[in-house]
C-alpha positions, -999 to +999 in steps of 0.1 A: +008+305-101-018+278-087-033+255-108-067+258-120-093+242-099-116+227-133-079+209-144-070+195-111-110+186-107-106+168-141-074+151-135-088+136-105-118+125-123-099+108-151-076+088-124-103+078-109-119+060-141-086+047-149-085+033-113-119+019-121-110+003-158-081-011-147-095-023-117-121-043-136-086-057-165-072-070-136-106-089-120-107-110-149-099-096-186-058-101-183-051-140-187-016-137-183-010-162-154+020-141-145-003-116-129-018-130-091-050-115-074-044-080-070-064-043-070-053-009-081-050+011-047-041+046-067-034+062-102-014+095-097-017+113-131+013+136-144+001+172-142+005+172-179-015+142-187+015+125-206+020+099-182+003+081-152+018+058-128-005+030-114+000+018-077-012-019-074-015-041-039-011-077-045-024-108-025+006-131-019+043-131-012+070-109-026+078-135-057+044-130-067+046-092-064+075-090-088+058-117-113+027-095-112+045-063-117+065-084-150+033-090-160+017-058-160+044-044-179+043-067-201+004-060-205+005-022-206-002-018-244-030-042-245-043-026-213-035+018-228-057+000-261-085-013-240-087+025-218-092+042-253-117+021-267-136+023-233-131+058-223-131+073-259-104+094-259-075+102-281-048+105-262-042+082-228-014+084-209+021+063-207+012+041-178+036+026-152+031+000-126+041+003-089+034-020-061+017-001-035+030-021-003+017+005+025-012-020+036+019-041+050+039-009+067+007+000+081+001-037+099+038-037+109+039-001+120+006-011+142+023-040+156+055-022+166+035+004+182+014-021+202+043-035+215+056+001+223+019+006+243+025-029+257+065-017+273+047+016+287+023-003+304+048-024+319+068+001+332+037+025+347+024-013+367+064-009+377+067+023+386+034+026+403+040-008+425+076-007+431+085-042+448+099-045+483+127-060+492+125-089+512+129-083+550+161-109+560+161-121+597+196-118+607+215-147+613+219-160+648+254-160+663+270-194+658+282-206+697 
């Protein structure tokens, strides 16, 4: 049976504030020094509503992805707290923290498929001029 347009319609409205909230927790409002500069890409809420899992992007190298994600967890009561007061709701979901790393496939899928482009082109200036082998004069009979 599909799922009622009005719920889906208000699920995806209450990510999105959630995306916004936390968003504006992690501009400024979190101090823990554990958490670098990063933004919330996505917030895919549980059809239920009982849970939501958070999908961060992070400015920096892997070490300080993993510190970031520590300190979000670490954070995530402070953080459900802070959503209630704001939103005024009674109920707001078990959050989880991912990072969301598909800015970096994306560049490195780009840059393998440039170089892809790049080997075509080669081979089509290859195939399209093929080079001639260089005419040898014989040599002349030794007396």
């Amino acid at each position: 049976m599909p799922e009622q347009r009005a719920r889906t319609y208000h699920r995806n409205r209450v990510a999105s504030t959630f995306s916004d909230e936390i968003g504006a927790m992690l501009e400024g409002e979190l101090s823990d020094p554990r958490i670098a500069e990063s933004y919330v890409t996505d917030v895919v809420l549980a059809p239920g509503g009982k849970s939501a899992r958070v999908f961060v992007a992070v400015h920096g190298s892997e070490a300080e992805e993993e510190s970031t994600l520590e300190g979000l967890m670490a954070a995530r009561a402070f953080i459900r707290s802070t959503l209630r007061d704001r939103m005024g709701v009674r109920h707001v979901p078990d959050l989880t923290f991912a990072i969301d790393r598909s800015e970096r496939m994306t560049g490195r899928m780009d840059e393998l498929l440039a170089r892809t482009r790049k080997r075509e082109r080669k081979r089509e200036e290859k195939s399209a001029n093929p080079v001639q082998p260089a005419v040898t004069q014989p040599a002349e009979p030794q007396p």
